[in-house]
DRENVOPA-475241 format. One record per residue: x, y, z of N, C-alpha, C in turn. Coordinates in steps of 0.1 Angstrom, whole numbers, plus 5000, padded with zeros to 4 digits. Layout:
REM DRENVOPA-475241
<ketor><n_x>X</n_x><n_y>Y</n_y><n_z>Z</n_z><ca_x>X</ca_x><ca_y>Y</ca_y><ca_z>Z</ca_z><c_x>X</c_x><c_y>Y</c_y><c_z>Z</c_z></ketor>
...
This chain:
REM DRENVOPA-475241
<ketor><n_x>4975</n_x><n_y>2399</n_y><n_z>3357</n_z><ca_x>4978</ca_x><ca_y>2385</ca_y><ca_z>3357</ca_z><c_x>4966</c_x><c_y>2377</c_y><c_z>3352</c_z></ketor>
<ketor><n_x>4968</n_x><n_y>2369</n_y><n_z>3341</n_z><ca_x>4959</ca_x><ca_y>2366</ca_y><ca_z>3336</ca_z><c_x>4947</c_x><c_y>2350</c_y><c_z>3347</c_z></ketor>
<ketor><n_x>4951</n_x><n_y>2350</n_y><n_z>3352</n_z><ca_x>4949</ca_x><ca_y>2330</ca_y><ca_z>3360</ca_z><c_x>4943</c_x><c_y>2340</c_y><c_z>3374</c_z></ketor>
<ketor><n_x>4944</n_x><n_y>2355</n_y><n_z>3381</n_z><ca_x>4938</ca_x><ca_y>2363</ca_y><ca_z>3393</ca_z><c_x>4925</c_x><c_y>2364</c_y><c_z>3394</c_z></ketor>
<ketor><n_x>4919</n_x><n_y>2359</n_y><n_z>3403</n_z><ca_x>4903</ca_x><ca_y>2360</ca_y><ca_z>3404</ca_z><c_x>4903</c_x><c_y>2376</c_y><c_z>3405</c_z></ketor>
<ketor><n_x>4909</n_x><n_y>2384</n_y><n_z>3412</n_z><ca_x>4908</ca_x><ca_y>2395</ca_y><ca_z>3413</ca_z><c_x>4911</c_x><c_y>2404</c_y><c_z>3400</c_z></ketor>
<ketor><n_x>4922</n_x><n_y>2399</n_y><n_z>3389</n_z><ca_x>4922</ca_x><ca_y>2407</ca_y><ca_z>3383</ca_z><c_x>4909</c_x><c_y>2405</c_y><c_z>3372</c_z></ketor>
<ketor><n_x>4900</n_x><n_y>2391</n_y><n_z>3372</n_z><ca_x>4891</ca_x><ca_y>2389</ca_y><ca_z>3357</ca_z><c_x>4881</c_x><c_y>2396</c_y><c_z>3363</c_z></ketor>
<ketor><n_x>4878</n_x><n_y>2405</n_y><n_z>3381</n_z><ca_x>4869</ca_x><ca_y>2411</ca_y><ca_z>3382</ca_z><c_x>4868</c_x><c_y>2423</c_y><c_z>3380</c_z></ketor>
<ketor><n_x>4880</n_x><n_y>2429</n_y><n_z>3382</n_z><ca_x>4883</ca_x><ca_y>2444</ca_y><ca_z>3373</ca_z><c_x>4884</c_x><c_y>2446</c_y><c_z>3366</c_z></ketor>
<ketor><n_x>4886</n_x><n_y>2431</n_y><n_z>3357</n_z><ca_x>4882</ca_x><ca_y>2435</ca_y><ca_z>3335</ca_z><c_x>4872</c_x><c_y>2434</c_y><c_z>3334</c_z></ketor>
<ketor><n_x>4862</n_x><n_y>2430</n_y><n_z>3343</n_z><ca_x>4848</ca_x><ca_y>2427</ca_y><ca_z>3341</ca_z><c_x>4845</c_x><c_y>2407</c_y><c_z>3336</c_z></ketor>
<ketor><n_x>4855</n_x><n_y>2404</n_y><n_z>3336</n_z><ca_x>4853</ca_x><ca_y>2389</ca_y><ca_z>3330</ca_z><c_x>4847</c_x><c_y>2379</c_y><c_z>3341</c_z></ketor>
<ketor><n_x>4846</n_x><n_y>2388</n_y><n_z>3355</n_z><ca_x>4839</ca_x><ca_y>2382</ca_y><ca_z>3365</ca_z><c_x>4831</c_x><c_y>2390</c_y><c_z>3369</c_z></ketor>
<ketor><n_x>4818</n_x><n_y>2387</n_y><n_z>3367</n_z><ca_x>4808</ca_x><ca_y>2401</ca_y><ca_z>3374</ca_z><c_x>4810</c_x><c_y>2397</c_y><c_z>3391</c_z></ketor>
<ketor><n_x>4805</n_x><n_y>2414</n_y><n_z>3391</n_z><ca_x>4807</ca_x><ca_y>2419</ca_y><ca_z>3407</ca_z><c_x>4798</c_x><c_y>2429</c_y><c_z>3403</c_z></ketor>
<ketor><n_x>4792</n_x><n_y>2431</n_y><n_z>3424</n_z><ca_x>4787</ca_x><ca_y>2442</ca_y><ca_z>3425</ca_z><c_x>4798</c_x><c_y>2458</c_y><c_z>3430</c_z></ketor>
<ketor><n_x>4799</n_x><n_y>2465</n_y><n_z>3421</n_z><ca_x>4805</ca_x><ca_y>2476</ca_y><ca_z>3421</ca_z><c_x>4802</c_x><c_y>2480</c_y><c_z>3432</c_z></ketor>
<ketor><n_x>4810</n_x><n_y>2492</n_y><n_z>3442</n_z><ca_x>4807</ca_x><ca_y>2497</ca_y><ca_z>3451</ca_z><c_x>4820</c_x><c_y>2514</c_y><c_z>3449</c_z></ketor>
<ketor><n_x>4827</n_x><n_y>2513</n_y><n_z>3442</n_z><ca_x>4839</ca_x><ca_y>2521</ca_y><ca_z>3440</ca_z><c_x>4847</c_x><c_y>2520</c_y><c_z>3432</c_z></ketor>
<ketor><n_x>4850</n_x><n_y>2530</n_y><n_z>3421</n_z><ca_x>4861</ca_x><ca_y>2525</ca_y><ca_z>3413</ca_z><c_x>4871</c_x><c_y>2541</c_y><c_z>3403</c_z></ketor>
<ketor><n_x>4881</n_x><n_y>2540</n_y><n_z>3401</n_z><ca_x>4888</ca_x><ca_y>2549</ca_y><ca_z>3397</ca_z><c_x>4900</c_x><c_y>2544</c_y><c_z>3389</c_z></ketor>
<ketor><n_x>4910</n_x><n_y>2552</n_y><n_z>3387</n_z><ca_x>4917</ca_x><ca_y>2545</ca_y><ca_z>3377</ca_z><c_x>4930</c_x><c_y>2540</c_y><c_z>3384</c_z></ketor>
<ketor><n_x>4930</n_x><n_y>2537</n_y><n_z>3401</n_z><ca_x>4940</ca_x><ca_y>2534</ca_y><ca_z>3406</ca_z><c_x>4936</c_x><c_y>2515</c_y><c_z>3410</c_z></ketor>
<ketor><n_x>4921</n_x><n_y>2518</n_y><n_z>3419</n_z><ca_x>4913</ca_x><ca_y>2509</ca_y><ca_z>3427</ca_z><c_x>4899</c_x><c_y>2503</c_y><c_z>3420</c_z></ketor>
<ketor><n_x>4895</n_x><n_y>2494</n_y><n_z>3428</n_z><ca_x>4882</ca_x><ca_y>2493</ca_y><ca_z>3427</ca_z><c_x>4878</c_x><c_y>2484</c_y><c_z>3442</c_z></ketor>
<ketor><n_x>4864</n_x><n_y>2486</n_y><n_z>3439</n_z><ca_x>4858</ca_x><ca_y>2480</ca_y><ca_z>3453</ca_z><c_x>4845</c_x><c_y>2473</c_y><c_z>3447</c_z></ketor>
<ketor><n_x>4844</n_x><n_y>2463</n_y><n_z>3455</n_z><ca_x>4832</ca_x><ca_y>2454</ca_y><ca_z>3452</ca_z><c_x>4827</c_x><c_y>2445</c_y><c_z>3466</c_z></ketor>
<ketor><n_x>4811</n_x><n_y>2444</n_y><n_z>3465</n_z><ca_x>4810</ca_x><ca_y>2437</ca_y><ca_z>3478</ca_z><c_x>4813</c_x><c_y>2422</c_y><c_z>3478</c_z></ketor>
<ketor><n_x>4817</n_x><n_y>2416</n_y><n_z>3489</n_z><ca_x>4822</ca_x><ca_y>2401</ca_y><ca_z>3493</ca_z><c_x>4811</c_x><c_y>2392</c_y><c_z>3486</c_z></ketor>
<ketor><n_x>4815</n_x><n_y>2382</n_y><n_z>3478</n_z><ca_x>4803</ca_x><ca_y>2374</ca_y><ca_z>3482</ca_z><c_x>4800</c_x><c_y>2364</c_y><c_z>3493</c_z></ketor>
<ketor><n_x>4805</n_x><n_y>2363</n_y><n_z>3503</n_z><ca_x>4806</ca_x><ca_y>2355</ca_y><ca_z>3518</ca_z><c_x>4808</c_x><c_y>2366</c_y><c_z>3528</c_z></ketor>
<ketor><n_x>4801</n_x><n_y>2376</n_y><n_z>3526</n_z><ca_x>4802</ca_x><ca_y>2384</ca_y><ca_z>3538</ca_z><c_x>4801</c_x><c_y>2379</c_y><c_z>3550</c_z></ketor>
<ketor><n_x>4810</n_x><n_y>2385</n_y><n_z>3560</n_z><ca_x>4814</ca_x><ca_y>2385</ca_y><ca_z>3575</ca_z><c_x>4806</c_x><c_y>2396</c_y><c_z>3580</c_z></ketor>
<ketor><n_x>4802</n_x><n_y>2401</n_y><n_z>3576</n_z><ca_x>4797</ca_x><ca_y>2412</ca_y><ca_z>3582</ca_z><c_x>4783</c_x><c_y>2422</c_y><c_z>3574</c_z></ketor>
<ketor><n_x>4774</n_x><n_y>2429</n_y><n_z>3575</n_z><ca_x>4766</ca_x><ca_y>2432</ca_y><ca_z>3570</ca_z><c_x>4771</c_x><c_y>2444</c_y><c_z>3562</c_z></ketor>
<ketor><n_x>4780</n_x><n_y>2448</n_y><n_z>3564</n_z><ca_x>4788</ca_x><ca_y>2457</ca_y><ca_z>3550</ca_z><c_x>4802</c_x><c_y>2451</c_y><c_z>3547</c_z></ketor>
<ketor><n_x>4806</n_x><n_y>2446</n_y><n_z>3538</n_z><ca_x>4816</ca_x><ca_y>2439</ca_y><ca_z>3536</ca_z><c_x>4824</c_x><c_y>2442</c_y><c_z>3522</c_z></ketor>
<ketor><n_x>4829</n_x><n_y>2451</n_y><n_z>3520</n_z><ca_x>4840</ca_x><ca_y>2454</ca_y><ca_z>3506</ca_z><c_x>4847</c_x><c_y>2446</c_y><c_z>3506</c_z></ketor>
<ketor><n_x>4854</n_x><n_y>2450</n_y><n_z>3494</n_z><ca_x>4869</ca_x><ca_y>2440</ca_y><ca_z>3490</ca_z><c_x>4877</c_x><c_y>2451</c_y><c_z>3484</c_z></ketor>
<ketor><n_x>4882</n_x><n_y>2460</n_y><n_z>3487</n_z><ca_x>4889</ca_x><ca_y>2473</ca_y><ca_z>3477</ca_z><c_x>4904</c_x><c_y>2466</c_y><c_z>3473</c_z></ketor>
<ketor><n_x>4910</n_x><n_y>2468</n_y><n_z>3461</n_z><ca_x>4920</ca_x><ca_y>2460</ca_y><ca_z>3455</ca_z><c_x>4926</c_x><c_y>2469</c_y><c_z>3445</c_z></ketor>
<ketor><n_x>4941</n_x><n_y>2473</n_y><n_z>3446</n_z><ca_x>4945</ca_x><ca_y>2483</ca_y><ca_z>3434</ca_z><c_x>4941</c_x><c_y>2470</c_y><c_z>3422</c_z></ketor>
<ketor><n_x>4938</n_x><n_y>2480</n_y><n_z>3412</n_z><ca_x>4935</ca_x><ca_y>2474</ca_y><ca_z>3400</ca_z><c_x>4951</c_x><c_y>2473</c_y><c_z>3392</c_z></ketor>
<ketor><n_x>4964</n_x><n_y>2476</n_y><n_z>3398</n_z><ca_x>4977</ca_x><ca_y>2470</ca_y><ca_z>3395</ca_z><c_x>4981</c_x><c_y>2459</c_y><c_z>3405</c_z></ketor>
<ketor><n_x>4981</n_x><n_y>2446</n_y><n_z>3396</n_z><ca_x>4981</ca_x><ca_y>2433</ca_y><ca_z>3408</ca_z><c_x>5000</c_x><c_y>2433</c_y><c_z>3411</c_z></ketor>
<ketor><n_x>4995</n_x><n_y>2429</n_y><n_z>3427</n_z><ca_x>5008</ca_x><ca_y>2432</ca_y><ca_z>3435</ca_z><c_x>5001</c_x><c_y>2418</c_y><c_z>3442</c_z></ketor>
<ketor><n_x>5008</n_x><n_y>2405</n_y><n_z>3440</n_z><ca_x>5001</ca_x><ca_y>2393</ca_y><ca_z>3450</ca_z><c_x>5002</c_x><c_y>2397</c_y><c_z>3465</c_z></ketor>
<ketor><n_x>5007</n_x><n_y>2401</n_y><n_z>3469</n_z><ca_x>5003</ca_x><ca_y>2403</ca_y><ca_z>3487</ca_z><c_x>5013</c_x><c_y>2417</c_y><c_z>3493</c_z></ketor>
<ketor><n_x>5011</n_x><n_y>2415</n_y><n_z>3508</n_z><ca_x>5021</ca_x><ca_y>2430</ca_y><ca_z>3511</ca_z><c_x>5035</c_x><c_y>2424</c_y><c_z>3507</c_z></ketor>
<ketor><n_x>5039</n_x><n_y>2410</n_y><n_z>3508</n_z><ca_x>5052</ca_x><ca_y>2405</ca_y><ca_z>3512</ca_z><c_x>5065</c_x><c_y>2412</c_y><c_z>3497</c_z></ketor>
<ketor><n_x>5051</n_x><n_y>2420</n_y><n_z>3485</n_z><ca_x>5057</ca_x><ca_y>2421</ca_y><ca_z>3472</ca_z><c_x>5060</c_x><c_y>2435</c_y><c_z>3470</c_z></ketor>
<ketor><n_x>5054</n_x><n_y>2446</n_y><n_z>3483</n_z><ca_x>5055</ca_x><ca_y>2457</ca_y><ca_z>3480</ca_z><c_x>5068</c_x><c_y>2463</c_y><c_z>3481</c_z></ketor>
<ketor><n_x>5069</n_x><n_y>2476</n_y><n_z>3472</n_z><ca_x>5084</ca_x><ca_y>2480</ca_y><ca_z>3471</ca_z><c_x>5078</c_x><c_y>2493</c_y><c_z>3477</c_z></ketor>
<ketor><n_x>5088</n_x><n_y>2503</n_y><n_z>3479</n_z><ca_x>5090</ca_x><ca_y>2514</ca_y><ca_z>3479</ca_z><c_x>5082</c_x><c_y>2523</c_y><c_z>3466</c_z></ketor>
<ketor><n_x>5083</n_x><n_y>2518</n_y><n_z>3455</n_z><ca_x>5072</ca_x><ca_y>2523</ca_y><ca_z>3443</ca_z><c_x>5061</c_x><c_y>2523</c_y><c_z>3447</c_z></ketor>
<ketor><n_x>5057</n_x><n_y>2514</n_y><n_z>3457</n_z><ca_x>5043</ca_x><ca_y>2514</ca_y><ca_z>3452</ca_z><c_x>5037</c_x><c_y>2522</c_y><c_z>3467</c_z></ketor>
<ketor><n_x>5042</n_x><n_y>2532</n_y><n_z>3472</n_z><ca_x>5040</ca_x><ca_y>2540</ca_y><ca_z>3484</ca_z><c_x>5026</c_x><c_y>2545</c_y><c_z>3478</c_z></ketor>
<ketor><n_x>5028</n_x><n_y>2555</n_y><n_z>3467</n_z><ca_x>5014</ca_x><ca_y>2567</ca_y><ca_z>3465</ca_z><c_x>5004</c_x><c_y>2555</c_y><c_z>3462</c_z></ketor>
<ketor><n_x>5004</n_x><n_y>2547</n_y><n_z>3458</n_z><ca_x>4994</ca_x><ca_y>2537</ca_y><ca_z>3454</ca_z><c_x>4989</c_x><c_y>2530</c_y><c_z>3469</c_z></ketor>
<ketor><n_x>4995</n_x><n_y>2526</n_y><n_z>3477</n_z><ca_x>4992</ca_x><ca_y>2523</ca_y><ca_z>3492</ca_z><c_x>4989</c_x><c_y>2530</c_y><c_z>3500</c_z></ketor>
<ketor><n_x>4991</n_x><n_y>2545</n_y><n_z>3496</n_z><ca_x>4984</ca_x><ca_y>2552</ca_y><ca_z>3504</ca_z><c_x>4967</c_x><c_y>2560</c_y><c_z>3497</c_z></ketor>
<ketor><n_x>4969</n_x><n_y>2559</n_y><n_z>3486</n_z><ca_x>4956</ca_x><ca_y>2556</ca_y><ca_z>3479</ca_z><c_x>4948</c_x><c_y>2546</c_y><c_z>3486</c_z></ketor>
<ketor><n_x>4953</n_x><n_y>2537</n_y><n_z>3487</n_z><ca_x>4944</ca_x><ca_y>2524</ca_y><ca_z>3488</ca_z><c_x>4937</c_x><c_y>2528</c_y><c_z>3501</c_z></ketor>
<ketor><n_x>4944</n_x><n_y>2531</n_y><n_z>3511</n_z><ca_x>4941</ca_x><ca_y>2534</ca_y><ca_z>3525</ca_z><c_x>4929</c_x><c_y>2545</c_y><c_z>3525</c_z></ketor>
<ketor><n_x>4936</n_x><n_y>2559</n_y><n_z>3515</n_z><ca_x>4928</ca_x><ca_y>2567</ca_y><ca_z>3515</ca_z><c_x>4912</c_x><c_y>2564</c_y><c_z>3508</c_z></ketor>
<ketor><n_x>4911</n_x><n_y>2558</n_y><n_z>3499</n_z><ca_x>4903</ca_x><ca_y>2555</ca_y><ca_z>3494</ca_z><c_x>4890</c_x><c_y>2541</c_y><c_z>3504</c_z></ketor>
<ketor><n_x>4901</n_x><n_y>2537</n_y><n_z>3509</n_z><ca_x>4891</ca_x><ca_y>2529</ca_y><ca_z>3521</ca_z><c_x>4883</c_x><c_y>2533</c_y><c_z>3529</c_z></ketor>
<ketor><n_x>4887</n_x><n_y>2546</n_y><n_z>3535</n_z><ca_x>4882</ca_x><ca_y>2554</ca_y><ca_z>3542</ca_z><c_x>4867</c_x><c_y>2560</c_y><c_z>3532</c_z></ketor>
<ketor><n_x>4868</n_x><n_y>2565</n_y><n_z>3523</n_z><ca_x>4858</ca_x><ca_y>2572</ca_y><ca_z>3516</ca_z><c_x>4845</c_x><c_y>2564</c_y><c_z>3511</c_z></ketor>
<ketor><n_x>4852</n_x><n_y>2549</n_y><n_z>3508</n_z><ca_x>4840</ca_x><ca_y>2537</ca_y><ca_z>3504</ca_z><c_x>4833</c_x><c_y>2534</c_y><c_z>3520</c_z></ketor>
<ketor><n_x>4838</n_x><n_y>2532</n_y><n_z>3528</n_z><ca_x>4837</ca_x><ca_y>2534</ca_y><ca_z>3543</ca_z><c_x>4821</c_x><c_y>2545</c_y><c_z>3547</c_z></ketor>
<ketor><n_x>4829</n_x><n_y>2556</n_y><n_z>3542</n_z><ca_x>4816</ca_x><ca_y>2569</ca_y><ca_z>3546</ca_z><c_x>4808</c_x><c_y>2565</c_y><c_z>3533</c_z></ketor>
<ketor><n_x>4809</n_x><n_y>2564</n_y><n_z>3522</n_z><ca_x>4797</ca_x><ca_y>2561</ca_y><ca_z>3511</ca_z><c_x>4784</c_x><c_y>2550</c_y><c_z>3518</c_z></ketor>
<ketor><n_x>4793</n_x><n_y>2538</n_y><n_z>3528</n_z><ca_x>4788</ca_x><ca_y>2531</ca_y><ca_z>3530</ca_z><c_x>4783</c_x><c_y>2531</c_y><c_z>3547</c_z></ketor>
<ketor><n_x>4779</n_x><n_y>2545</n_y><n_z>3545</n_z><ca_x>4778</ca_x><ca_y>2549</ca_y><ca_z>3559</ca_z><c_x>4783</c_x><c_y>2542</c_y><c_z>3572</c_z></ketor>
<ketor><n_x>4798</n_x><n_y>2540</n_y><n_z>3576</n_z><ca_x>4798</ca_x><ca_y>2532</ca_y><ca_z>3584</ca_z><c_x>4811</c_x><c_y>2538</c_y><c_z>3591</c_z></ketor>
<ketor><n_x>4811</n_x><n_y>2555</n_y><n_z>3585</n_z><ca_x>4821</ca_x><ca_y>2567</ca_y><ca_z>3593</ca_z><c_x>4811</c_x><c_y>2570</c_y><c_z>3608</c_z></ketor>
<ketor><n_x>4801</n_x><n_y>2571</n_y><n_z>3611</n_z><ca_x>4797</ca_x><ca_y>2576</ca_y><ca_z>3624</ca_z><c_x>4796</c_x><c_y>2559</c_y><c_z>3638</c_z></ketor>
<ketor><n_x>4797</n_x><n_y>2550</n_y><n_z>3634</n_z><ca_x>4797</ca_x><ca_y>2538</ca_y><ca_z>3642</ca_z><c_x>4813</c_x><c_y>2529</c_y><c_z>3639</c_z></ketor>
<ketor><n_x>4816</n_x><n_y>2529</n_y><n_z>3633</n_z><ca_x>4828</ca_x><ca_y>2524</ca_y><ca_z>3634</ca_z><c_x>4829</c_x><c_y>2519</c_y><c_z>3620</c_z></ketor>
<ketor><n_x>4842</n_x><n_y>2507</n_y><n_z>3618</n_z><ca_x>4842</ca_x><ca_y>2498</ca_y><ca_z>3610</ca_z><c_x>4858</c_x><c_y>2495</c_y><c_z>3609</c_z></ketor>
<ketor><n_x>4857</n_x><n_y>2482</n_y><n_z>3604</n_z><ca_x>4874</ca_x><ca_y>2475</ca_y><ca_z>3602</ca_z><c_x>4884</c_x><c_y>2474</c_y><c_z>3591</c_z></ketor>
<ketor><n_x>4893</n_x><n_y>2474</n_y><n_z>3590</n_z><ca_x>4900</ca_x><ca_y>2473</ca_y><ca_z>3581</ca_z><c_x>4906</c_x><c_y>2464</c_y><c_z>3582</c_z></ketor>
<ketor><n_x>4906</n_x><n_y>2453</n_y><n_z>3574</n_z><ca_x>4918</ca_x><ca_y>2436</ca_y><ca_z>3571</ca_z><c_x>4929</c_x><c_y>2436</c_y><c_z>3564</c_z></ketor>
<ketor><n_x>4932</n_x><n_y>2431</n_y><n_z>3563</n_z><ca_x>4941</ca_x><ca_y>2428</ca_y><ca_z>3553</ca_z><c_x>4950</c_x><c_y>2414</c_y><c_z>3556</c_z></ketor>
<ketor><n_x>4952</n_x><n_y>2402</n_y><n_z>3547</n_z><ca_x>4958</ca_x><ca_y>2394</ca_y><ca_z>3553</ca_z><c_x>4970</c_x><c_y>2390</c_y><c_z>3542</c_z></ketor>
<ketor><n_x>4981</n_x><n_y>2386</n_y><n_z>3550</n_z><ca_x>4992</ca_x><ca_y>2379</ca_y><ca_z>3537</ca_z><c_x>4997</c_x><c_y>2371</c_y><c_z>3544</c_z></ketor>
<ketor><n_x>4993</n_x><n_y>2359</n_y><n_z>3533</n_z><ca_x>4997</ca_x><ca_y>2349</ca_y><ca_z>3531</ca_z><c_x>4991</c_x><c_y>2332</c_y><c_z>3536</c_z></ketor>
<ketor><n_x>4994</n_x><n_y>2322</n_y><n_z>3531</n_z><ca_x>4987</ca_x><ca_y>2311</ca_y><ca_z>3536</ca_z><c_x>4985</c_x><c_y>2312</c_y><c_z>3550</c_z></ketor>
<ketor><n_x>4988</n_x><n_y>2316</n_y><n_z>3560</n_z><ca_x>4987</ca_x><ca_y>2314</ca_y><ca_z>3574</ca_z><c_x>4984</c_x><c_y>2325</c_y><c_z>3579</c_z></ketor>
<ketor><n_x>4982</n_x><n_y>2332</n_y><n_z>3571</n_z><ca_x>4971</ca_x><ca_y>2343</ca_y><ca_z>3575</ca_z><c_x>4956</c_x><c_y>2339</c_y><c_z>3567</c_z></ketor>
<ketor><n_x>4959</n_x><n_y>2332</n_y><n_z>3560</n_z><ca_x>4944</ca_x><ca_y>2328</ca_y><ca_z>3555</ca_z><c_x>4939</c_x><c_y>2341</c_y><c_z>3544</c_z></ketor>
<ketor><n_x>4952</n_x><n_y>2344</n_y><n_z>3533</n_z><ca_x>4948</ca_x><ca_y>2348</ca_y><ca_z>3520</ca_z><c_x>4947</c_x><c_y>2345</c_y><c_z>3513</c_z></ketor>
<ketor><n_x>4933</n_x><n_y>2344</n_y><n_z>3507</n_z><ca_x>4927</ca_x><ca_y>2330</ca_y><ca_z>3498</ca_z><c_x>4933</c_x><c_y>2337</c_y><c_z>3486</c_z></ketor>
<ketor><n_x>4929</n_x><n_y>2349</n_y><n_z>3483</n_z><ca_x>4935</ca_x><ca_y>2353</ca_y><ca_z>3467</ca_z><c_x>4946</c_x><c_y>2361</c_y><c_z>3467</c_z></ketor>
<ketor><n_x>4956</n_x><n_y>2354</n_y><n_z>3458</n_z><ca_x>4972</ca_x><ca_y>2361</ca_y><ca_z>3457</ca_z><c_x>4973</c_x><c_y>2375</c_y><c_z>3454</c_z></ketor>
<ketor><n_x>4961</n_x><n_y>2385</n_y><n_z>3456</n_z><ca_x>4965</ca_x><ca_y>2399</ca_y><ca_z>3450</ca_z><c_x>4955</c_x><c_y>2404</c_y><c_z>3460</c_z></ketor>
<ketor><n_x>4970</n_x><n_y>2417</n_y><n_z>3462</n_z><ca_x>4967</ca_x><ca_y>2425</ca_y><ca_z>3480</ca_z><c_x>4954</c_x><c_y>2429</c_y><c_z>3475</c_z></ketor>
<ketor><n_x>4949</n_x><n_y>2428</n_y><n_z>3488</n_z><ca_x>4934</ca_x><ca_y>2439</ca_y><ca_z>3489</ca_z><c_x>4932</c_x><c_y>2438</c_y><c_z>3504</c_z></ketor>
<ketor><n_x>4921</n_x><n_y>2446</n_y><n_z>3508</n_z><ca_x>4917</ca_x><ca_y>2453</ca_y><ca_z>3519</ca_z><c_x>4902</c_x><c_y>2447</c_y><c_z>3518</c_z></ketor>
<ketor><n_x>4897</n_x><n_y>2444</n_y><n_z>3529</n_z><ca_x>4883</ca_x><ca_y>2440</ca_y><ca_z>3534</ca_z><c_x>4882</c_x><c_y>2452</c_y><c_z>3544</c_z></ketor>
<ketor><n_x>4867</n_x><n_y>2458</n_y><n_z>3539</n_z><ca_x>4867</ca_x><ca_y>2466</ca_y><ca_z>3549</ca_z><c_x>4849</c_x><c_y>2466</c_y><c_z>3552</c_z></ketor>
<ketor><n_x>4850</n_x><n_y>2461</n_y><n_z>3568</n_z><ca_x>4838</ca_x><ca_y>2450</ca_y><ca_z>3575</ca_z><c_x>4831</c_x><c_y>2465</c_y><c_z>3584</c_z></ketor>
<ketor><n_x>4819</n_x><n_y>2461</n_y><n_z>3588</n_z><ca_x>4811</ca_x><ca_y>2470</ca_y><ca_z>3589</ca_z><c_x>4794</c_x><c_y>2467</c_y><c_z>3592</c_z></ketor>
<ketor><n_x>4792</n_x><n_y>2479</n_y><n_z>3598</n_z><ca_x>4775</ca_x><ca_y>2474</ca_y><ca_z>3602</ca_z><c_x>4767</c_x><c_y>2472</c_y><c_z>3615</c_z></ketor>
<ketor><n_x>4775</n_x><n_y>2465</n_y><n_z>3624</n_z><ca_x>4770</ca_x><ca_y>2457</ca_y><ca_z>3635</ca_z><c_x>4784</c_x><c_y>2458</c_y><c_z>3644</c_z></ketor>
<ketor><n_x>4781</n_x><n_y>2458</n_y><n_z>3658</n_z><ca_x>4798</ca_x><ca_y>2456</ca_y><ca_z>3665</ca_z><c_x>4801</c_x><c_y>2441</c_y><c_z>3659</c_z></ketor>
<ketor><n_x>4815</n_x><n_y>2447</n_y><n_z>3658</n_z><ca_x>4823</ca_x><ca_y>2430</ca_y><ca_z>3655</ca_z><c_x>4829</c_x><c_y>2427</c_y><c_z>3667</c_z></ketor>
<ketor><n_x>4834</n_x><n_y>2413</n_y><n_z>3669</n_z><ca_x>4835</ca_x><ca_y>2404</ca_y><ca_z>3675</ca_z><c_x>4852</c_x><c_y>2411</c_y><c_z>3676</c_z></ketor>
<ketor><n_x>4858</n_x><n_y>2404</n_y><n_z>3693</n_z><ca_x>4865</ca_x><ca_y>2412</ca_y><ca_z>3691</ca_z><c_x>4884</c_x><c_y>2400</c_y><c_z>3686</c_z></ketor>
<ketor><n_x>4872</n_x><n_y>2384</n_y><n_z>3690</n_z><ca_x>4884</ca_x><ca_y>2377</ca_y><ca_z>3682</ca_z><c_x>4880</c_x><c_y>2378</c_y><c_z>3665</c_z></ketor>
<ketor><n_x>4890</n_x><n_y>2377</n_y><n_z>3662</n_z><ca_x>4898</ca_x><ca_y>2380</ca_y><ca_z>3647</ca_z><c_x>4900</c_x><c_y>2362</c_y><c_z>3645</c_z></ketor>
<ketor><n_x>4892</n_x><n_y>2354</n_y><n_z>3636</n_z><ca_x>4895</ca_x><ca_y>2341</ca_y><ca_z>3634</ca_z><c_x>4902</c_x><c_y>2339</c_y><c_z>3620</c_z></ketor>
């Protein structure tokens, strides 16, 4: 989608700092981190939120998951814990229309969710 902050960052038309990438996903750190390890992992096939997913796009969702996990242990944060987000929609407070995964880390997190 051409007008996706998320997708001019996986053409590279928006620089990011890399953290993961393959030919399904990619991952990059937040620039407003919540947390002292803060990704953003996002299939690099834009799907604007969960509300859009089909049944096709199962192996790709469970990629995404699996692959959260692995940026997770790269980013050492398999022996202490860490979270996984995900939000859809204005009232959940998703700022950019294409699904992705925040996955927060580092320090104990707080246990309200704002």
């Amino acid at each position: 989608m051409d007008d996706c902050l998320f997708c001019k960052i996986i053409s590279g038309a928006i620089p990011s700092t890399k953290v993961y990438e393959d030919d399904k996903v990619y991952a990059f750190r937040d620039i407003a981190p919540q947390a002292p390890v803060h990704v953003l992992l996002v299939p690099k096939k834009h799907i604007s939120g969960w509300s859009q997913v089909t049944g096709e796009s199962d192996e790709l969702l469970a990629h995404l998951m699996r692959t959260a996990a692995v940026v997770a242990k790269q980013e050492g944060l398999e022996a202490d814990g860490y979270r996984i987000v995900s939000n859809c929609g204005q009232n959940a407070r998703q700022s950019v229309p294409h699904l992705h995964l925040h996955i927060l880390g580092g320090r104990e997190l707080s246990e309200k969710m704002n």
